[in-house]
C-alpha positions as CSV (number, residue, x, y, z in Angstrom):
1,X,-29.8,-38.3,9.0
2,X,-31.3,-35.2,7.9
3,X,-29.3,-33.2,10.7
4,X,-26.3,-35.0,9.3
5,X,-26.8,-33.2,6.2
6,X,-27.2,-30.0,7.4
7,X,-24.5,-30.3,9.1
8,X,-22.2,-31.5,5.7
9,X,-24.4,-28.5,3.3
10,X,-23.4,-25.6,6.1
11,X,-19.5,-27.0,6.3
12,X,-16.7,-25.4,4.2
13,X,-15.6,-27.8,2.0
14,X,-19.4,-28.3,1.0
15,X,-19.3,-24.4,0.1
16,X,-15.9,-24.0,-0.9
17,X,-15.6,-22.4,-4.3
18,X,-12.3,-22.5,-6.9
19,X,-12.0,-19.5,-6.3
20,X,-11.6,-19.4,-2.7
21,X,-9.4,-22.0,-2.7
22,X,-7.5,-20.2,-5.3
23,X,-7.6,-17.8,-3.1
24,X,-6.3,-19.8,0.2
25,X,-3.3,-20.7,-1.6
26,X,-2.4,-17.4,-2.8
27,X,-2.4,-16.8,0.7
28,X,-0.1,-19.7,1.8
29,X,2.2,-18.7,-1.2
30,X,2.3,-15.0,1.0
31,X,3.1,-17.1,4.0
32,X,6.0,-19.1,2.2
33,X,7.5,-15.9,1.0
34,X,7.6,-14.3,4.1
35,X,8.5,-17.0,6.2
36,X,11.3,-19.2,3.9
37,X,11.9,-16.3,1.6
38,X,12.1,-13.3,4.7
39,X,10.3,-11.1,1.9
40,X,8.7,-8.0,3.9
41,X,7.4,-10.8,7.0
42,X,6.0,-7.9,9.1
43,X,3.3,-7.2,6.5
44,X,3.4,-10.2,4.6
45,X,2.7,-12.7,7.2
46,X,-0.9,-10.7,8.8
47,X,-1.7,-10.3,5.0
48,X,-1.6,-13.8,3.9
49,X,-3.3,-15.2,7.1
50,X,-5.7,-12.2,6.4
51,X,-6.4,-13.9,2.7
52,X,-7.2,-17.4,3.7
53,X,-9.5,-16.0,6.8
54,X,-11.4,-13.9,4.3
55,X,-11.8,-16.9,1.9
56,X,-13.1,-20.0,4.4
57,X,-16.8,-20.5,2.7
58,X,-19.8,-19.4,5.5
59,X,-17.4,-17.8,7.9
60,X,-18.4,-14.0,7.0
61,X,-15.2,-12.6,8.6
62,X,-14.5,-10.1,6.1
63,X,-18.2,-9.4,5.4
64,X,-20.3,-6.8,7.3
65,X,-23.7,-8.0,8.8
66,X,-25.5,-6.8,5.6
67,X,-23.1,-9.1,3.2
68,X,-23.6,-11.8,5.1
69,X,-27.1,-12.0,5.1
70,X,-27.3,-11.3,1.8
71,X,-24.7,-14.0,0.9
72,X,-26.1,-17.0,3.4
73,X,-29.6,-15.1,4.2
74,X,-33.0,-16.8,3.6
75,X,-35.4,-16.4,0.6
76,X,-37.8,-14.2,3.4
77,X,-35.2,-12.2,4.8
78,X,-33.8,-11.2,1.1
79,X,-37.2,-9.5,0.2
80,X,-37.1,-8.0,3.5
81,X,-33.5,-6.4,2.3
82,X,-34.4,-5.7,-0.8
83,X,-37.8,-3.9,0.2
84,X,-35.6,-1.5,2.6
85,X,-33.0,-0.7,-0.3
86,X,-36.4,0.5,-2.0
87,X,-36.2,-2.4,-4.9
88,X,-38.1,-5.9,-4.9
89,X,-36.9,-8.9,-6.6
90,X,-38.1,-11.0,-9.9
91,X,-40.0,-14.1,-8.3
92,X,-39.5,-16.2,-11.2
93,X,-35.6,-15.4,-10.5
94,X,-34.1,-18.2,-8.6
95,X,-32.1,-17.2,-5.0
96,X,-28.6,-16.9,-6.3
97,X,-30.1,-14.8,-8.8
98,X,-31.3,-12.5,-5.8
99,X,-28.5,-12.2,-4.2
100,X,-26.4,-10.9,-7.2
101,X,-29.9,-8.0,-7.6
102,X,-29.5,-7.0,-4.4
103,X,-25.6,-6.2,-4.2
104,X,-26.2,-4.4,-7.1
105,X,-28.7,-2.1,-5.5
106,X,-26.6,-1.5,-2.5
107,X,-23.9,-0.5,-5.3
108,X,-25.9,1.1,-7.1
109,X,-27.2,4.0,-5.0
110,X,-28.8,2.9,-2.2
111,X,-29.4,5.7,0.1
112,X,-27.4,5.8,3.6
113,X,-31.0,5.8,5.2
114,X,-31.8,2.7,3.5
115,X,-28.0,0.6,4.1
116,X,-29.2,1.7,7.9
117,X,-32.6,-0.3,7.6
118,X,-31.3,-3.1,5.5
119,X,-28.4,-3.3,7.9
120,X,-30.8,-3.2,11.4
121,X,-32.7,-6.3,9.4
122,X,-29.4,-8.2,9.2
123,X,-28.4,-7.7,13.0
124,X,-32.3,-8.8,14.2
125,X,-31.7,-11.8,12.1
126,X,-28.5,-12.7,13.9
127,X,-25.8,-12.0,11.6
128,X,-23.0,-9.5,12.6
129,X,-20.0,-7.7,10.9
130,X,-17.0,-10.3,10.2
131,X,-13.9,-9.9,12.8
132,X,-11.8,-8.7,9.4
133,X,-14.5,-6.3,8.5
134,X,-14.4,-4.6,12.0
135,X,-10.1,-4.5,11.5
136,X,-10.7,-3.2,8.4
137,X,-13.3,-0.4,9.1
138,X,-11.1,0.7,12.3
139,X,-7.8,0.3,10.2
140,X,-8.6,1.2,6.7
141,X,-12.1,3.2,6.4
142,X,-11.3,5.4,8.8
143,X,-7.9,6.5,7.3
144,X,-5.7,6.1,10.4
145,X,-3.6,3.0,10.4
146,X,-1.6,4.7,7.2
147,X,-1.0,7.7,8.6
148,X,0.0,6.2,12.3
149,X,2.5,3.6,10.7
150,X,4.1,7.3,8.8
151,X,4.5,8.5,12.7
152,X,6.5,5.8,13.4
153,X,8.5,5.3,10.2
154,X,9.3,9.2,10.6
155,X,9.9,8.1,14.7
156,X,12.9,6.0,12.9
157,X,13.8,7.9,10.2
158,X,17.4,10.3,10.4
159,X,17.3,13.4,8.2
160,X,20.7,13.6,8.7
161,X,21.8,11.9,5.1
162,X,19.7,14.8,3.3
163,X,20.6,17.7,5.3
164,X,24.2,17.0,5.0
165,X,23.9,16.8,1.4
166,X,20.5,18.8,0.4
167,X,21.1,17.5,-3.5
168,X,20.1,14.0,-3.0
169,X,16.2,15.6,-2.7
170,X,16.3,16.0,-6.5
171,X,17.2,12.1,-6.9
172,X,14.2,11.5,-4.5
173,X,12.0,13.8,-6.7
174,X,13.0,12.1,-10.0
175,X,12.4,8.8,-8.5
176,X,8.8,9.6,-8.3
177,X,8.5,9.9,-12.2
178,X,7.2,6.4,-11.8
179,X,4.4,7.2,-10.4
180,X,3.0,9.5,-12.7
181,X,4.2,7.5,-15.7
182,X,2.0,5.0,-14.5
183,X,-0.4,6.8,-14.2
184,X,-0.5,7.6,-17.5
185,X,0.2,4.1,-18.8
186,X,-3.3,2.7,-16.9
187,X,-4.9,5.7,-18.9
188,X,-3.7,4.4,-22.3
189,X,-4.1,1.1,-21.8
190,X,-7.7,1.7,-20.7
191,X,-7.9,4.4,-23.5
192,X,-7.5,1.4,-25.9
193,X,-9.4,-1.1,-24.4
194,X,-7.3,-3.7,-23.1
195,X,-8.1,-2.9,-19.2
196,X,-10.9,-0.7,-17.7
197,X,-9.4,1.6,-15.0
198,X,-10.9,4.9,-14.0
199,X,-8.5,7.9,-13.5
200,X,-9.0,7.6,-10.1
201,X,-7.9,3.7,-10.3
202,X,-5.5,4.5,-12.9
203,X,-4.0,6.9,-10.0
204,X,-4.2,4.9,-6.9
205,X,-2.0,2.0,-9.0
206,X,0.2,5.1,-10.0
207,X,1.5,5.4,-6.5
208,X,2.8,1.3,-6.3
209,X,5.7,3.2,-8.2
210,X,6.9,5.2,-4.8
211,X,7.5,1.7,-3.5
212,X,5.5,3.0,-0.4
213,X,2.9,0.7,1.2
214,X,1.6,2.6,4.0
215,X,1.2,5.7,1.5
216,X,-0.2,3.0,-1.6
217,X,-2.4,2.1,1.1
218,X,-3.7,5.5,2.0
219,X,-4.4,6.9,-1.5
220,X,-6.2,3.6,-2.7
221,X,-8.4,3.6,0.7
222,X,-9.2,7.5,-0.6
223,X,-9.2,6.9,-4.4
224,X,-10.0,3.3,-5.7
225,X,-11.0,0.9,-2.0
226,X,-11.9,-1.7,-4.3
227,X,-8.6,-2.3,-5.5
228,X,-7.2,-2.1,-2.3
229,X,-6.6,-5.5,-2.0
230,X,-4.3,-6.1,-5.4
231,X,-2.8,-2.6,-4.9
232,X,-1.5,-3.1,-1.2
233,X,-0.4,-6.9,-2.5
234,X,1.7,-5.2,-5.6
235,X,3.3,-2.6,-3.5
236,X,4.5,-4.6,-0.8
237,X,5.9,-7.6,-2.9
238,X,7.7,-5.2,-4.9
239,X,9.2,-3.6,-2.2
240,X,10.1,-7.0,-0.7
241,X,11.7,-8.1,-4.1
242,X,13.6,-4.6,-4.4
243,X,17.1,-7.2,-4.0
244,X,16.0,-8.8,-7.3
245,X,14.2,-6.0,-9.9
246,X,16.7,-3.2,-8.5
247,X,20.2,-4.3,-9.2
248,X,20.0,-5.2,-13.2
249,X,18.6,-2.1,-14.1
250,X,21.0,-0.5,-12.2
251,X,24.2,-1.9,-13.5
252,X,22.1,-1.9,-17.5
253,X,22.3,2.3,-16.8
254,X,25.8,2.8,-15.6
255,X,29.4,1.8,-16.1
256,X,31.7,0.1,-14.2
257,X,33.8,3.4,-13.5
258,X,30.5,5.2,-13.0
259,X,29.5,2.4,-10.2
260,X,33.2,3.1,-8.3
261,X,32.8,6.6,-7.8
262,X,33.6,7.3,-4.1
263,X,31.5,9.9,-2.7
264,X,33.5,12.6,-0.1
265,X,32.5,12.5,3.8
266,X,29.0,13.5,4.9
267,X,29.2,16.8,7.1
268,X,27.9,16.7,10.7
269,X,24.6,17.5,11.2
270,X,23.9,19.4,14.3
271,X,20.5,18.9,16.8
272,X,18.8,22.4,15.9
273,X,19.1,21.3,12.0
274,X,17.6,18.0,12.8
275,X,14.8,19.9,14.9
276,X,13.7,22.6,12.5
277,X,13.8,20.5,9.5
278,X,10.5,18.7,9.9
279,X,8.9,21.2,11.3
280,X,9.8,24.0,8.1
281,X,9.1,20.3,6.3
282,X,5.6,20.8,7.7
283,X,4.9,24.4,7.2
284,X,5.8,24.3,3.8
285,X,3.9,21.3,3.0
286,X,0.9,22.8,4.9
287,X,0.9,26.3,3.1
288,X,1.4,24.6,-0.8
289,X,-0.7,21.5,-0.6
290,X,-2.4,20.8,2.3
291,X,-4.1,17.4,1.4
292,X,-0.1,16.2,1.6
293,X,-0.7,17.1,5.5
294,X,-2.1,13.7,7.0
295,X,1.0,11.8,5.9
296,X,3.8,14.3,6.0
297,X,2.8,15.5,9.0
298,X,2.3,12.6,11.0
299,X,5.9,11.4,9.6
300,X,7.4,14.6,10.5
301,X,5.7,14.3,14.2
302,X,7.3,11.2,14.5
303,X,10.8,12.5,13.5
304,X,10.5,15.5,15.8
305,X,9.5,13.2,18.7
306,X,13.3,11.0,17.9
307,X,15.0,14.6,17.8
308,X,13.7,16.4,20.3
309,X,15.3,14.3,22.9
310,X,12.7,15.1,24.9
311,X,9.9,12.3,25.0
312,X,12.1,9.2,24.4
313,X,8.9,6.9,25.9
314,X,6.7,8.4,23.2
315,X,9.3,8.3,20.3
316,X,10.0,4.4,21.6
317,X,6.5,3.5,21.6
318,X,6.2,5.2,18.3
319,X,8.6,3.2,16.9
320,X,8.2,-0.2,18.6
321,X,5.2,-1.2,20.2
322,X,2.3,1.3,18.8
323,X,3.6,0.7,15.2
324,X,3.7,-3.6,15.7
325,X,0.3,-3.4,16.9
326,X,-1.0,-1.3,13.6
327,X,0.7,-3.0,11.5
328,X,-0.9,-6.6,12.5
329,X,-4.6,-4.5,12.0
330,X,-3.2,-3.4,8.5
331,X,-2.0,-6.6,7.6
332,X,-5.0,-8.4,8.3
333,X,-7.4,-5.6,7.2
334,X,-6.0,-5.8,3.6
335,X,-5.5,-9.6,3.8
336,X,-9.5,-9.3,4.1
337,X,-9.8,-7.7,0.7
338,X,-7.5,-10.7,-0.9
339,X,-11.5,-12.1,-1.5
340,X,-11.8,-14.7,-5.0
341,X,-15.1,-12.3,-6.0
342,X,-12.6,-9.3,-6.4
343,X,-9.1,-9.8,-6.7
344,X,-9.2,-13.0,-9.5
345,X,-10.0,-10.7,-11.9
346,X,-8.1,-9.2,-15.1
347,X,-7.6,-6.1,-13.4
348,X,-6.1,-7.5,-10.8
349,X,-3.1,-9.0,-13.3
350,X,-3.0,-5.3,-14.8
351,X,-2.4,-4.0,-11.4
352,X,0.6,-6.4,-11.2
353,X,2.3,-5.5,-14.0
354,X,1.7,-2.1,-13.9
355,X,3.3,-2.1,-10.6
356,X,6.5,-3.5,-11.7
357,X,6.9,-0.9,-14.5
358,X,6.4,2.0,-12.3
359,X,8.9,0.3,-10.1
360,X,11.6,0.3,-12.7
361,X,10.5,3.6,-14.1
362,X,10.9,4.7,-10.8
363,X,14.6,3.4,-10.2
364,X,15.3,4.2,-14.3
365,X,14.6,7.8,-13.3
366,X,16.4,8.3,-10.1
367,X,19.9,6.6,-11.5
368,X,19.5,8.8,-14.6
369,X,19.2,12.0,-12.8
370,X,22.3,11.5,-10.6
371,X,23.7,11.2,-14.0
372,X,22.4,14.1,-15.0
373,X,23.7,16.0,-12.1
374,X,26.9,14.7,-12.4
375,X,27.2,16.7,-15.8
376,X,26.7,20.1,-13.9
377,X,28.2,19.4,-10.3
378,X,31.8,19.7,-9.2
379,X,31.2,17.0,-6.7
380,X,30.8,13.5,-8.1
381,X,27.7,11.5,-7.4
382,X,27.6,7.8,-7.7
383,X,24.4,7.4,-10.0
384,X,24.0,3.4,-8.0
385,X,22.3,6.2,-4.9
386,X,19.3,7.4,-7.5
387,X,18.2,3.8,-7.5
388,X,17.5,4.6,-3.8
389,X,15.0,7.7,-4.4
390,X,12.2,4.9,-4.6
391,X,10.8,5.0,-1.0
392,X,11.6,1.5,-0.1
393,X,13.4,2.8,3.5
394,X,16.0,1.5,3.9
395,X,16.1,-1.9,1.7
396,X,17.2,0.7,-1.8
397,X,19.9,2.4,0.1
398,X,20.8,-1.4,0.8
399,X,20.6,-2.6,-2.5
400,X,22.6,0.6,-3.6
401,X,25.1,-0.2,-0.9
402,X,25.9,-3.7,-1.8
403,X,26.0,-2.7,-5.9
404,X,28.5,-0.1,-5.2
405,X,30.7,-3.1,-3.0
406,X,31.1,-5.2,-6.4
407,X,32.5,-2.7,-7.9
408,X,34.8,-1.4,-5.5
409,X,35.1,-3.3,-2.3
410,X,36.1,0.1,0.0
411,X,32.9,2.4,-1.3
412,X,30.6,2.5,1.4
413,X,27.4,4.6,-0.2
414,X,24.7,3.2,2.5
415,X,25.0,6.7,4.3
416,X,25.0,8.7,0.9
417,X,22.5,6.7,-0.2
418,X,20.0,7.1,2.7
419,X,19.4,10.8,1.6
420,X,17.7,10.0,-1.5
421,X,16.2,7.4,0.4
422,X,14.6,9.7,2.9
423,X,13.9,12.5,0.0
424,X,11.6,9.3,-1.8
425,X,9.3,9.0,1.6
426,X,8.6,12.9,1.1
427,X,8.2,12.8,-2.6
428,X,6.0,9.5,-2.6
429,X,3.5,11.4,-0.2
430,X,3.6,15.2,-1.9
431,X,2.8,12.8,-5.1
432,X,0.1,11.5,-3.0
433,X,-1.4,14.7,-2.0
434,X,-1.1,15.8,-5.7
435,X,-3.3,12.6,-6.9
436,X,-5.9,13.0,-3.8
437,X,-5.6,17.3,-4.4
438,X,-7.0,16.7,-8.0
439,X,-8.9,13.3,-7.7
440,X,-10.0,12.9,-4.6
């Protein structure tokens, strides 16, 4: 009998928490959306599986060794752990009580010597880092799954939109107003109370407004990792939902004449254009902000590697296999901060909405500057392509695409509107090497 209870007391559904199962269902509602829905599967899917592993009760899979012994450890081993993080615990405290003391001293300045001992106690007592933990370590902590996903966007990414017609950049620049708007919104409403978000927190959500995951990703892994979880779940089911919170702002900002405006023949763009423009991309980038390198030049890499025409097996792997096999360690490394502890939280709904407004600030601000232009250029633009500056490649220059249909059925702008497009990815990560330049 008494193993039969051991057995029940070290099951899940004995441990299982509201939260977690809060949790697990978030994560099935991720699943639903991908799968029915066919919103962004290729991150969506790894993410929401990611979110129910990291919330089944005694399974540790998102936890290092250390976490896991302090969450599941016994009473002896604690005060072991808490004697090597150079603390001791209350003995009139009770053991939950403990655990909550010492995750507080390993967050509160616990020295890198000391993790190491407190960490060499956890392995001899048998626990070992969680298989999400080790994805997201690899992945994440080490910066590189970001910045390889850019090589491989940039591997299927044609310049050829922008260089043809070099004034869709501005539309791409304007487009990242959003961001910094944010920015300043998650300031105020800190400022007056209603949330609690550093600047560096108030940034990282900034950059959900380039509708960029890979780079929302990158600068929240730099600036704020724990709000990775909520920021990389904003940014990529906003981007998947570009079809639905794109096309009523866009027809709110223009008229129906302004939406028929056919735009004249892209110009050919020849092979040495296509070569040199991500490599003066990179220069330039490299001599004004160099903390904009990582991403801008791994995506320029990867575009040099599909123009060259050169090393076709490295620009197909780039694009195809290496890329697929990142993104399933992404998806599941952020799925493993989708934890009940962290992400039900207030901040987490902030995150949400903010997210949404720097969205539509960011598509407010690209439409309005084609407008803009419109006033001082000879050459009509359709204002429908400045919704397309947010870096959401290529579902915007879609959405534009299909807008400017309605409106008149033989206006094709998925070409014109790929420039901006293109100009967003660059201007989401110079806006990131702005953010990390000053913050980071």
């Amino acid at each position: 009998m008494d193993k039969l209870l051991t057995l029940w007391q070290g099951s899940g559904l004995y441990n299982l928490e509201v939260g977690q199962a809060v949790m697990v269902v978030v994560g099935l509602l991720l699943l639903y959306l991908a799968i029915y829905k066919k919103f962004e599967p290729l991150l969506l899917v790894p993410i929401g599986f990611g979110g129910i592993l990291a919330n089944i009760p005694e399974a540790g899979l998102a936890l290092s060794a250390l976490d896991q012994a302090i969450d599941v450890g016994r009473p002896v081993l604690l005060e072991q752990i808490a004697s090597a993080l150079g603390g001791s615990l209350d003995s009139q405290a009770n053991i939950e009580s403990w655990r909550t003391s010492l995750q507080q001293m390993m967050a509160n300045g616990a020295s890198a010597e000391q993790l190491a001992t407190a960490k060499a106690l956890a392995e001899g007592a048998g626990y070992g880092d969680g298989l999400l933990y080790m994805f997201y370590t690899v992945a994440i902590t080490s910066g590189i799954a970001p910045l390889i996903i850019f090589m491989g966007v940039g591997a299927m990414t044609d310049f050829g939109p922008l260089l043809a017609n070099p004034r869709t950049l501005f539309l791409g620049a304007a487009a990242q107003f959003g961001i910094f708007a944010t920015l300043f919104g998650a300031v105020l409403l800190s400022s007056m109370g209603w949330m609690d978000f550093s600047l560096n927190q108030a940034a990282a959500i900034g950059i959900i407004g380039g509708a960029d995951g890979p780079t929302s990703i990158y600068v929240s892994s730099v600036l704020a990792p724990e709000l990775l979880g909520a920021i990389a779940v904003a940014a990529y089911a906003y981007m998947a939902l570009v079809p639905l919170i794109q096309p009523p702002i866009m027809r709110l900002l223009t008229s129906k004449k302004e939406r028929e405006i056919t735009m004249t023949q892209l110009r050919p763009v020849s092979k040495l254009e296509k070569i040199v423009f991500p490599l003066l991309l990179l220069i330039l980038v490299a001599l004004f902000l160099p903390d904009a390198s990582p991403l801008l030049g791994m995506f320029c890499f990867g575009n040099l590697m599909r123009e060259c025409g050169v090393v076709e097996r490295l620009s197909d792997t780039a694009q195809n296999s290496l890329i697929n096999i990142v993104t399933i360690m992404l998806g599941l490394a952020v799925g493993s901060k989708l934890m009940a502890d962290s992400f039900l939280a207030v901040e987490t709904l902030g995150i949400m909405a903010l997210g949404i407004v720097a969205f539509g600030i960011g598509t407010t601000a690209g439409v309005l500057m084609a407008k803009l232009m419109n006033l001082v250029s000879k050459m009509p633009i359709n204002p429908l392509i400045g919704a397309a500056g947010v870096s959401a490649v290529p579902m915007a220059a879609r959405v534009a695409n299909k807008v400017g249909l309605e409106s008149n059925p033989h206006n094709f702008l998925l070409m014109h509107a790929m420039g901006p497009n293109v100009a967003g990815v660059i201007g989401s990560a110079v806006a990131a090497g702005v953010m990390i330049k000053y913050l980071g």
